[in-house]
C-alpha positions in Angstrom: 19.6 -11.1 -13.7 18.0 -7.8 -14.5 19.0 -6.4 -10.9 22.4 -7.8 -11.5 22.8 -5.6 -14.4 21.5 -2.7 -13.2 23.0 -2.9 -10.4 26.4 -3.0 -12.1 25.5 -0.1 -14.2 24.5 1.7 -11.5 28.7 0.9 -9.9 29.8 1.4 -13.0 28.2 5.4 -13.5 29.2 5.4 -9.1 32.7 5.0 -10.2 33.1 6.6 -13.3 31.9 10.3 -12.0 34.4 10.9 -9.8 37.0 9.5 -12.3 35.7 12.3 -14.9 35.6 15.2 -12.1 39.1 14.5 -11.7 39.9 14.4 -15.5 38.4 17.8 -15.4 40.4 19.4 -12.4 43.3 18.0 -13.9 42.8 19.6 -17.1 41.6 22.6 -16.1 44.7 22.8 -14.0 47.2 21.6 -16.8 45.4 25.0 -18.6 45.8 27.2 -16.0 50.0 25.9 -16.0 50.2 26.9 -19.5 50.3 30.3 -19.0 53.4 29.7 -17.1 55.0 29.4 -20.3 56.5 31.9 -23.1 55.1 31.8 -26.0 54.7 33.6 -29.3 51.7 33.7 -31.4 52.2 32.3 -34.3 49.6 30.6 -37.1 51.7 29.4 -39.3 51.1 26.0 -41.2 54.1 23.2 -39.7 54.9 19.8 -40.6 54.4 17.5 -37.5 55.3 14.8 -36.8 52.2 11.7 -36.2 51.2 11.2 -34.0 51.6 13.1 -30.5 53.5 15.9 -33.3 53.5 20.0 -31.9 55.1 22.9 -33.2 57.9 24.3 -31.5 57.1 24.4 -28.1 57.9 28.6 -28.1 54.9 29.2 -30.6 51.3 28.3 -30.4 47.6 29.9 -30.8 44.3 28.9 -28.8 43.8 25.6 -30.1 47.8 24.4 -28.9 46.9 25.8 -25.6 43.9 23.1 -25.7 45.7 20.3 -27.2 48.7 20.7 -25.2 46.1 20.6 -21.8 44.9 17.7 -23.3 48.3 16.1 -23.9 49.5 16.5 -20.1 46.4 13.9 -19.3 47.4 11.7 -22.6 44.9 12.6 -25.0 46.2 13.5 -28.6 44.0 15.8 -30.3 45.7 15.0 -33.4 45.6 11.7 -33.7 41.8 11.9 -32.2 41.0 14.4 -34.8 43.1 12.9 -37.5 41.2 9.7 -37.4 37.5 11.1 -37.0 38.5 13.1 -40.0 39.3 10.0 -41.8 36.3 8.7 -40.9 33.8 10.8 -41.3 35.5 13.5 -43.5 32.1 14.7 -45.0 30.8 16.2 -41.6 33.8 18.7 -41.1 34.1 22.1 -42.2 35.2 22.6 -45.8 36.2 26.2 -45.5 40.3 24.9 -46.1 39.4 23.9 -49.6 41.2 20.3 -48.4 40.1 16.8 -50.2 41.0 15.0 -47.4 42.5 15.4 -43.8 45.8 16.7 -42.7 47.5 15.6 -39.9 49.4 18.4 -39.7 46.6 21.4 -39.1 43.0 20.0 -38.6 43.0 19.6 -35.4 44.9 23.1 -34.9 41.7 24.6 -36.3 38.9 25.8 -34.0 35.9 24.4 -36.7 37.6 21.5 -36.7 37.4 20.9 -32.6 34.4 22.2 -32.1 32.9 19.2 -34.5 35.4 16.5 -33.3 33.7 17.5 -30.0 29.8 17.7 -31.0 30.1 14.2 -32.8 31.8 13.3 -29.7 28.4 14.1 -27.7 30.4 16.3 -25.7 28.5 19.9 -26.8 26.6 21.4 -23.6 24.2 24.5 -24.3 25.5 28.2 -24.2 24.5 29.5 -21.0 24.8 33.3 -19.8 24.9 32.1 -16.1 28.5 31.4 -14.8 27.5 28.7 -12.7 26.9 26.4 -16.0 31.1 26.8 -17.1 32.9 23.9 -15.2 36.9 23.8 -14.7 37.5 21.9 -17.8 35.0 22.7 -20.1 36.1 23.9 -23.8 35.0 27.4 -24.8 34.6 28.5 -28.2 33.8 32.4 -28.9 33.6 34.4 -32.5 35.8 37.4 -32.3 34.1 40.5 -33.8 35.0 39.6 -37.2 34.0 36.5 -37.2 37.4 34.3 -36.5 36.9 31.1 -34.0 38.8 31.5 -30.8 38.7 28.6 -27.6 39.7 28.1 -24.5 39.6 26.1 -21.3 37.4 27.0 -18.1 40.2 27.0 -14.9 38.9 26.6 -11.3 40.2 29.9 -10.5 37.0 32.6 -10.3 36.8 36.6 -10.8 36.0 38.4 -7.9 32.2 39.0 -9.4 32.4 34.5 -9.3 33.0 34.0 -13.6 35.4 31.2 -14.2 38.6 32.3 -15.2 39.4 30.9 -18.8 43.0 29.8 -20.1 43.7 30.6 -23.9 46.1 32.6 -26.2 44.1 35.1 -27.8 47.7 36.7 -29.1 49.7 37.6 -25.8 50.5 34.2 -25.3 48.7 31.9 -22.9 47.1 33.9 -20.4 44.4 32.9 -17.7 42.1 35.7 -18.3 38.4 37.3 -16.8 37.0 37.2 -20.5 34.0 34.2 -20.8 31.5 36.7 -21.3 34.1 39.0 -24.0 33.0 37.7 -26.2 30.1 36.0 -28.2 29.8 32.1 -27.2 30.0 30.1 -30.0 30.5 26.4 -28.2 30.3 24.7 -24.8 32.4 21.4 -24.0 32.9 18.5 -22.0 35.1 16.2 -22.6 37.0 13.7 -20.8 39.0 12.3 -23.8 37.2 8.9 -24.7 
């Protein structure tokens, strides 16, 4: 019986590996097609709709460019998100000042994604060698003064062999030479369950 078992474990990891490379091809390359699309920064706090809710598909910031990768493969951030938060509201950030989630913004918020994605057990460690970034991954940086940024690694590579990431940093999405930019706050890997 014991054989049996891990012999069917054994299948089971077979089959499932390929199954999460190709999760993270596809959403690396759902990334790299949303910088095929206008759109204008823009912050502001929107009433969505719940779940699968966006804001107007002209405006976004870094985190819509990851949710909206997400979405092509049928993963909602916000309804994820939304119901970890309910959950286990304690263990987000509390820098909003809110008393309870809000479907309409907490998963739009960097802090917010990078814990949905540690409790997850999706967090890998912050490497300085390119090699380590996989298409797929989620990268989070710290601009200079401190606000969260993020972004998805693509499978395209810089001449010098450094992933290419996709993010909207305020130009809209853009699939950018800029892992090493800035400082690397979070590593990812995800494949949405």
């Amino acid at each position: 019986m014991l054989m049996k078992s891990l012999a069917f474990t054994l299948f089971a990891v077979l089959i499932a590996a390929p199954a999460q490379a190709d999760f993270a091809e596809d959403l690396a390359a759902a990334a790299e097609e949303r910088a095929t699309h206008r759109v204008f920064y823009d912050p502001s706090y929107v009433s969505l709709d719940y779940p699968m809710g966006d804001v107007p598909a002209h405006t976004g910031v870094c985190t819509d460019v990851v949710i909206r990768s997400y979405r092509v493969l049928g993963v909602d951030l916000q309804q994820e998100v939304h119901e970890d938060m309910k959950a286990h509201f304690s263990r987000y950030p509390k820098i909003w000042g809110l008393k309870r989630p809000d479907p309409n913004i907490d998963h739009r918020r960097v802090p917010n994604l990078e814990t949905f994605l540690q409790r997850k057990g999706a967090a890998l460690p912050i490497s300085s060698d390119p090699k380590a970034y996989k298409p797929g991954d989620v990268v989070t940086w710290r601009l200079p003064d401190n606000r969260p940024h993020m972004g998805i690694v693509t499978s395209r590579k810089s001449s010098e062999g450094v992933p290419l990431i996709a993010h909207n940093i305020g130009a809209g999405p853009q699939v950018e030479d800029m892992l090493f930019d800035l400082e690397i706050h979070g590593h990812f890997r995800w494949g949405g369950r």
